[in-house]
C-alpha positions as CSV (number, residue, x, y, z in Angstrom):
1,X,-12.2,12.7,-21.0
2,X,-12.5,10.1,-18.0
3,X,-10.2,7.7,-17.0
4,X,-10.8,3.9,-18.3
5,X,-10.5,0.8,-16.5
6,X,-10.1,-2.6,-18.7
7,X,-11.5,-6.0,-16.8
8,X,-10.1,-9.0,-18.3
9,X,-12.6,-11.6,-17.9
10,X,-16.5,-11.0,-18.3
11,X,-17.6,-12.9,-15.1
12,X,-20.3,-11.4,-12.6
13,X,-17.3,-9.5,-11.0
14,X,-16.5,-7.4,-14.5
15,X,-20.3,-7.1,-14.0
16,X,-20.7,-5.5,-10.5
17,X,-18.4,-3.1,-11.3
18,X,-20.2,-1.4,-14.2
19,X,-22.4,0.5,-11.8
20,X,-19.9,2.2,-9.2
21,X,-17.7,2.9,-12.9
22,X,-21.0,4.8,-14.1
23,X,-21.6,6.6,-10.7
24,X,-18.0,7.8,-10.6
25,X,-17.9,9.0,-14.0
26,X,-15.1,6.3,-14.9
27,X,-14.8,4.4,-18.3
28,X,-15.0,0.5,-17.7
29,X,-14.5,-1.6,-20.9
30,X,-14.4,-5.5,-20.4
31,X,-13.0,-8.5,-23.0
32,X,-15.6,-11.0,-22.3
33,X,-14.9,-14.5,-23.2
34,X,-18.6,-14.2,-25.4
35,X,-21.5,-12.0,-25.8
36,X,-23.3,-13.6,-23.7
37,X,-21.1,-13.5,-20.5
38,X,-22.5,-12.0,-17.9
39,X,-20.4,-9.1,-17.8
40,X,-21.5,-8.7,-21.7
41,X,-23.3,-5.2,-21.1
42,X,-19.6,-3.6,-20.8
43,X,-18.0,-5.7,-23.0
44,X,-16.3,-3.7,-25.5
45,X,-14.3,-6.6,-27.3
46,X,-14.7,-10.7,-27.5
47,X,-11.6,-13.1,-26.8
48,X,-9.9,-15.3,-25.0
49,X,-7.7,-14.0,-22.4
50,X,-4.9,-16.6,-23.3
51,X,-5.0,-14.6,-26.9
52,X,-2.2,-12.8,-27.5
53,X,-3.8,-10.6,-29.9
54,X,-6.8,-10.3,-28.4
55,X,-5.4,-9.1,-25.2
56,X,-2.9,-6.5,-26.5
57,X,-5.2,-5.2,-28.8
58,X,-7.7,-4.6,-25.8
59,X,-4.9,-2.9,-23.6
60,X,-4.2,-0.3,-26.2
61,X,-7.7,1.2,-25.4
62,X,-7.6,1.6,-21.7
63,X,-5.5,3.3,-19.1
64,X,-5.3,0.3,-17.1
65,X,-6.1,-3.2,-17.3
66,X,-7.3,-5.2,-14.1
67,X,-8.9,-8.9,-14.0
68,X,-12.0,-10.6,-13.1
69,X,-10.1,-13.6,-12.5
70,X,-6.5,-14.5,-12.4
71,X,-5.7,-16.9,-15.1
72,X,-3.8,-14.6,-17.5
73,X,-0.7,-16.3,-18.5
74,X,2.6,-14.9,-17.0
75,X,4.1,-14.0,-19.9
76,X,1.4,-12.0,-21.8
77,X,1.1,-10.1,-18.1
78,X,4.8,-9.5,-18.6
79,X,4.5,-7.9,-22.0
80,X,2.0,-5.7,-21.2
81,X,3.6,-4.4,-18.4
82,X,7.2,-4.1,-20.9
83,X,4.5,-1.9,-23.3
84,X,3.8,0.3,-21.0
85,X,0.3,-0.6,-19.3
86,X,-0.6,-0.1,-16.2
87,X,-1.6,-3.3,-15.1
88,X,-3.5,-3.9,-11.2
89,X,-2.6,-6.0,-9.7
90,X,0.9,-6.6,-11.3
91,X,2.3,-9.9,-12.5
92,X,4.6,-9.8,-9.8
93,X,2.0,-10.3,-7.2
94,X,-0.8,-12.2,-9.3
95,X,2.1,-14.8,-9.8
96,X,1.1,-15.8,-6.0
97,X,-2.6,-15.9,-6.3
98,X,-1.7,-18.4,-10.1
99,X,0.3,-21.0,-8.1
100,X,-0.5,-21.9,-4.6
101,X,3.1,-23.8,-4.0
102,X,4.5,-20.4,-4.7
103,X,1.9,-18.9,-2.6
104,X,2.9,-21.4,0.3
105,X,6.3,-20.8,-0.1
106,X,6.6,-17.1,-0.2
107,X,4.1,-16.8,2.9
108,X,6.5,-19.4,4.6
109,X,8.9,-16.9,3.7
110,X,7.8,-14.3,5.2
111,X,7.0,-15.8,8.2
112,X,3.2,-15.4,8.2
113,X,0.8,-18.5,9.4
114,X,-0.2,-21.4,7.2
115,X,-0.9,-25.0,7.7
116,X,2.2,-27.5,7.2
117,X,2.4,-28.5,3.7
118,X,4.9,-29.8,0.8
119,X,5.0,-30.1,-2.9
120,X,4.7,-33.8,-3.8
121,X,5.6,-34.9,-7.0
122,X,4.9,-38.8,-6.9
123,X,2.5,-41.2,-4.9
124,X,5.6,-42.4,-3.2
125,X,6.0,-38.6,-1.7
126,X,2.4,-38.2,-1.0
127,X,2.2,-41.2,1.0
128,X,5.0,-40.3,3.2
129,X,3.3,-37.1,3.9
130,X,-0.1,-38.7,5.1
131,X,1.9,-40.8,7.6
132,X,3.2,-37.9,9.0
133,X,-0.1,-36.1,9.2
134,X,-2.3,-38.1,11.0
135,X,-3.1,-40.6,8.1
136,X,-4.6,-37.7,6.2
137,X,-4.4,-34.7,4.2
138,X,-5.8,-32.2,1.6
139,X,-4.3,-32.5,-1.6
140,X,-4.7,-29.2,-4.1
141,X,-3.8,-28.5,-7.3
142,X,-1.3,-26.0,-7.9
143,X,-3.2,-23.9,-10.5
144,X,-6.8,-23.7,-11.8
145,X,-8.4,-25.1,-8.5
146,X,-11.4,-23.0,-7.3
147,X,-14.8,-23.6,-5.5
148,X,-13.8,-26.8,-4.2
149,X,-12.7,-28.0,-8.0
150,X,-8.8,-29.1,-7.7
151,X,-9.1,-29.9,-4.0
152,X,-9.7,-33.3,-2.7
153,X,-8.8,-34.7,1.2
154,X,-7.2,-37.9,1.1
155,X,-6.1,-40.9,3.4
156,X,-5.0,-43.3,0.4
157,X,-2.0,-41.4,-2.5
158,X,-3.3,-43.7,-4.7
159,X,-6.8,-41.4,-4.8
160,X,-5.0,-38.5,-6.3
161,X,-2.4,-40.4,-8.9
162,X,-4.4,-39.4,-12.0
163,X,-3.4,-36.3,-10.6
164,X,0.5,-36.9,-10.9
165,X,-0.2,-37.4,-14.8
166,X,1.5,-33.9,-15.6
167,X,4.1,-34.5,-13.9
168,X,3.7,-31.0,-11.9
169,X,4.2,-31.5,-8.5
170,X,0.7,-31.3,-6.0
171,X,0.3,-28.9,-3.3
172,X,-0.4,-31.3,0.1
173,X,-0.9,-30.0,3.4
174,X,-2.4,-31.0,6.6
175,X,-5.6,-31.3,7.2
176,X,-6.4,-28.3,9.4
177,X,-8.9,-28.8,12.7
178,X,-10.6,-25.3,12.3
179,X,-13.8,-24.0,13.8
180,X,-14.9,-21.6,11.2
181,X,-13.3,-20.2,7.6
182,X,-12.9,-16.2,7.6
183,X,-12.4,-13.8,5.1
184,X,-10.0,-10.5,5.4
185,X,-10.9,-8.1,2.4
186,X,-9.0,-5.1,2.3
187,X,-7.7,-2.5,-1.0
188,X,-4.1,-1.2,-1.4
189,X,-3.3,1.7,-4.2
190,X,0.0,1.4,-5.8
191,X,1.1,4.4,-4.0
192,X,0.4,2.3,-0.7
193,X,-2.7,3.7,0.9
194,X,-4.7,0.8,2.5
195,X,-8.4,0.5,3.1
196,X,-10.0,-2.5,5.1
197,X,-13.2,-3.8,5.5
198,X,-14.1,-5.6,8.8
199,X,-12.9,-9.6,8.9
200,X,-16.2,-11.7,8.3
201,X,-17.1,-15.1,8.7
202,X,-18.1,-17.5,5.7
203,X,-20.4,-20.9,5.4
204,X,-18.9,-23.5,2.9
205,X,-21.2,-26.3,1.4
206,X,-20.0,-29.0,-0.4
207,X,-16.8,-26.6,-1.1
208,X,-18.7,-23.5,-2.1
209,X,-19.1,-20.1,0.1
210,X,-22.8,-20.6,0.7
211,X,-23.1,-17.3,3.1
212,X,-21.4,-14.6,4.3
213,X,-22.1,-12.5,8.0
214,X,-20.3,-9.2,8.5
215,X,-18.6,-9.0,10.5
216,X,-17.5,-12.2,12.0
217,X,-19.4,-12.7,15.0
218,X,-17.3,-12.8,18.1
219,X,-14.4,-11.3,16.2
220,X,-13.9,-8.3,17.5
221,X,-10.5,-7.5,19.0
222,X,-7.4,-9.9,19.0
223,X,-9.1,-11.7,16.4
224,X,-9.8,-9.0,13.7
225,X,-6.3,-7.1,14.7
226,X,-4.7,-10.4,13.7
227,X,-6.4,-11.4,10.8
228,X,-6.1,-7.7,9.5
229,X,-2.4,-7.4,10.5
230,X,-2.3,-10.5,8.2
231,X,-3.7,-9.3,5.1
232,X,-1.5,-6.2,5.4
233,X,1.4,-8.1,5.6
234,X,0.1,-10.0,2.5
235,X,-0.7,-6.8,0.4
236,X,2.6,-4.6,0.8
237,X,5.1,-7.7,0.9
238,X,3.6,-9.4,-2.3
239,X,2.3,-5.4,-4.3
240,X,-0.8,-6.4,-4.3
241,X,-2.8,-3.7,-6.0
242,X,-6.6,-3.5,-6.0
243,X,-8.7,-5.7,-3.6
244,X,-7.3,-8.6,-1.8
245,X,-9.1,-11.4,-0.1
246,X,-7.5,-13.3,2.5
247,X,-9.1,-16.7,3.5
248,X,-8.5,-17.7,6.6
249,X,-9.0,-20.7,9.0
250,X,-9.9,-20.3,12.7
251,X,-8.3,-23.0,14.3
252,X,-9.9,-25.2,17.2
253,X,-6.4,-23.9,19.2
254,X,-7.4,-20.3,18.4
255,X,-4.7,-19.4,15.9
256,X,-5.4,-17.6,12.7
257,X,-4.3,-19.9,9.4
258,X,-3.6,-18.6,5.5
259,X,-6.0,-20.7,3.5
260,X,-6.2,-19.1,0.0
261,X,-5.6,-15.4,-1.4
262,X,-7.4,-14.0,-4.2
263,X,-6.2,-10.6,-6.0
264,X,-9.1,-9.4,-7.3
265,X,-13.3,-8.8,-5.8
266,X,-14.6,-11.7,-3.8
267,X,-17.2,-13.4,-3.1
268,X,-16.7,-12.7,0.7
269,X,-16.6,-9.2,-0.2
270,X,-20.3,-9.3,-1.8
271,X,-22.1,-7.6,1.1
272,X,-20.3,-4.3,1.0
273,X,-22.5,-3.4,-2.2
274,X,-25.0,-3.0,0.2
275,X,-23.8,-3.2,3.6
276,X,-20.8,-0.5,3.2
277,X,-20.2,3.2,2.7
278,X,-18.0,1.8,-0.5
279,X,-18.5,-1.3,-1.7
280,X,-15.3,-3.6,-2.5
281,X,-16.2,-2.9,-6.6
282,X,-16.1,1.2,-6.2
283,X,-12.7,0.6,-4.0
284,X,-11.4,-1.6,-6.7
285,X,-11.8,0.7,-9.6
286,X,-9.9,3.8,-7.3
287,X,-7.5,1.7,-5.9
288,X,-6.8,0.3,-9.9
289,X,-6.7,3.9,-10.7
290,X,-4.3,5.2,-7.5
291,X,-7.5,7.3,-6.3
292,X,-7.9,8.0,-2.9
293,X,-9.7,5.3,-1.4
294,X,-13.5,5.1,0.2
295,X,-14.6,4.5,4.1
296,X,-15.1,0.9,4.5
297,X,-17.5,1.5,7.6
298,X,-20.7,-0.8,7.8
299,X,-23.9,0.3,7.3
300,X,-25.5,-1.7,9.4
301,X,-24.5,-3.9,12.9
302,X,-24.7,-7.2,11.0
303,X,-24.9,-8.1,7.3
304,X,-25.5,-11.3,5.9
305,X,-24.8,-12.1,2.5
306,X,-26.3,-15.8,1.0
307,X,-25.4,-16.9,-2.4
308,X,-28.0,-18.2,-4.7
309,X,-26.8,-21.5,-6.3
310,X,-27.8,-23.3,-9.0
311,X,-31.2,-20.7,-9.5
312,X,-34.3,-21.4,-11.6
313,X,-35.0,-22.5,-15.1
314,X,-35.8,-18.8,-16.8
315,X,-39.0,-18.9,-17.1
316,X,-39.8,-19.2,-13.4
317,X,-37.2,-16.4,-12.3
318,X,-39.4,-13.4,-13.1
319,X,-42.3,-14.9,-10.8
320,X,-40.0,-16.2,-8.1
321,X,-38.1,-12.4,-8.2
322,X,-41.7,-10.8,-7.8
323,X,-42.6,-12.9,-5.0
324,X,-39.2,-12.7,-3.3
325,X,-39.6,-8.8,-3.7
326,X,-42.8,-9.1,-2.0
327,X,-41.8,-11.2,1.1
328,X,-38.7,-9.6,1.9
329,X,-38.9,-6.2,0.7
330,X,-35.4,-4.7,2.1
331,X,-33.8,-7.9,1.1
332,X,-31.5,-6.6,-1.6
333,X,-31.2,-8.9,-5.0
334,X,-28.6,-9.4,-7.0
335,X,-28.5,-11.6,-10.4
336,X,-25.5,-12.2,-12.6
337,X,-27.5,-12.8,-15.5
338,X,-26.4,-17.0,-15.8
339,X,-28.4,-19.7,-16.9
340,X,-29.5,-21.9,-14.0
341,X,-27.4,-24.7,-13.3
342,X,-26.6,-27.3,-10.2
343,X,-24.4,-25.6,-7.8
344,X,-23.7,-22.5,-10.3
345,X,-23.7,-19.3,-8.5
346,X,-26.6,-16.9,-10.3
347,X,-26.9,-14.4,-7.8
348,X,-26.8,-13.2,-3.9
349,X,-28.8,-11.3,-1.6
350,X,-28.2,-9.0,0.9
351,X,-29.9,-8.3,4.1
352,X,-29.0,-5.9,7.4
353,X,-30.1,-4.5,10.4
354,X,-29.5,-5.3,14.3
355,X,-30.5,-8.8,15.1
356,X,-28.0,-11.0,13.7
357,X,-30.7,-14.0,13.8
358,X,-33.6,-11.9,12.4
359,X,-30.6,-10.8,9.3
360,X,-30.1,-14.5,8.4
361,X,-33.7,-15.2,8.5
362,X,-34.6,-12.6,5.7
363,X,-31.7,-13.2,3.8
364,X,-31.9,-17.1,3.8
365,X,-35.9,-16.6,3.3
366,X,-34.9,-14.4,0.4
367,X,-32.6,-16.7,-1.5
368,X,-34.7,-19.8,-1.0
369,X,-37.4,-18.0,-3.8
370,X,-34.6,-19.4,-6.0
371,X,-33.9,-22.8,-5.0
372,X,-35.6,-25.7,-6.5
């Protein structure tokens, strides 16, 4: 009888891994938030992952439980984990990726690179942060904050003091001069073996990763030796298990900065469906399962990954797929299975070959079949 994996959360990442679990033989359930998540074809149970209930009851069919986000309360991580289940990554480590002034602090701990920052809990706090910055600042909140939501950059407290309304103390930190945002993806097993892909480069529009080029042009040496001594630091001091996205900044004074982590597939990590010998969905489901893990070698020179947002009402995607197909016919496509929706991401594509400016190209040309 094969191994199961149980994916809490029936997102598009629950949904890319159902075909490198049916390749490899493994089980993959999912508890999808409804039937018609887009995850839904795996989903073996419906609930909400702050249930209780819902979740235990879902644990006691698998062998281990992973996420596709990571929102599960602290405390129903904890029981599972007192059960019995095997549960990657642990609550231990997903505690860093749930709180980003815990993040901050235990990175400062450890000595690794992030902007200046400080928890303010008032306007009063805020404000004498802003003076010390340069009259500015990015203000986060602690939990929930993704895609640009949670985030805002501010030269006036008083813009964020619907914010102080919990009474939770914000995340501020400076406002970072940076040429470019990178991404380290790697995998670690619980038994420690580590597998990294190379360090690529992402485009952010209005807050959203818009594309993706593998690797990072220019990147090679100092810069991908840092950025993936980084990660590794990240991975064995926190126990990260399963994939782990690093996002960095690429300061204008050529230093490498921690931006955000993410303990679980990322959207940075898209391309290796199709651009690497294992894709970051196949090296989440071994490394989940302590199996050895996969070559992360590219395919292909350059990849380029582009992200199709928003997408097209229904009844125009089946045309626009057909002609896409036909214009860019080793343009790989990728849907999600979401309702179209302003700045909702519905999809990627994939392209790769040798000429980094003829990659974009098809890939862009690609994912504009989608764009209204």
């Amino acid at each position: 009888m094969s191994l199961t994996v149980g994916v809490i959360g029936g997102g598009q990442l629950a949904r890319m891994m159902i075909p490198p679990a049916v390749e490899l033989g493994i089980g993959l359930r999912v508890l999808a938030e409804t039937e018609a998540s887009s995850a839904g074809l795996a989903a073996s149970a419906i609930g909400d992952y702050r249930d209780r209930e819902a979740v235990l009851a879902f644990a006691d069919t698998v062998d281990v439980v992973t996420f596709d986000h990571e929102h599960v309360p602290q405390v129903l991580l904890h029981e599972l984990v007192d059960r019995g289940v095997r549960v990657h990554p642990g609550p231990q480590a997903l505690l860093y990726a749930q709180d980003k002034l815990l993040m901050r602090a235990r990175l400062a701990e450890l000595g690794l690179p992030v902007p200046d920052w400080a928890a303010v809990a008032s306007v009063h706090d805020l404000t004498g942060f802003i003076d010390a910055h340069g009259g500015r600042a990015i203000v986060k909140t602690p939990r929930g904050g993704y895609d640009g939501k949670g985030v805002r950059v501010v030269a006036d407290a008083r813009d964020v003091a619907d914010w102080f309304d919990d009474d939770q103390p914000l995340l501020a930190e400076e406002l970072v001069e940076f040429r470019r945002e990178l991404s380290q993806v790697l995998a670690r097993r619980p038994s420690g073996e580590i597998a990294l892909w190379p360090v690529v480069e992402s485009v952010q529009r209005d807050g959203v990763c818009a594309e993706v080029i593998a690797p990072a042009p220019h990147s090679a040496g100092r810069v991908a030796q840092v950025a993936a001594d980084i990660a590794t630091s990240i991975a064995e001091n926190l126990d990260v298990t399963g994939v782990l996205a690093v996002e960095l900044f690429e300061t204008t004074d050529d230093r490498l900065l921690v931006n955000e982590l993410a303990m679980r597939p990322h959207n940075s990590g898209h391309w290796s469906i199709d651009g690497s010998t294992t894709s970051q969905f196949e090296q989440h489901l071994r490394a989940v399962l302590d199996l050895p893990l996969g070559a992360t070698g590219s395919r292909d020179p350059w990849s380029v990954m582009v992200n199709v947002l928003g997408g097209v009402a229904d009844s125009a995607h089946d045309v626009r797929l057909a002609a896409a197909m036909a214009d860019q016919p080793d343009v790989k496509l990728h849907f999600y299975g979401k309702q179209a929706r302003p700045g909702r991401k519905v999809g990627h594509v994939t392209a790769g070959g040798a000429d980094l400016d003829d990659v974009v190209f098809r890939a862009r040309a690609a994912a504009a079949f989608f764009e209204d």
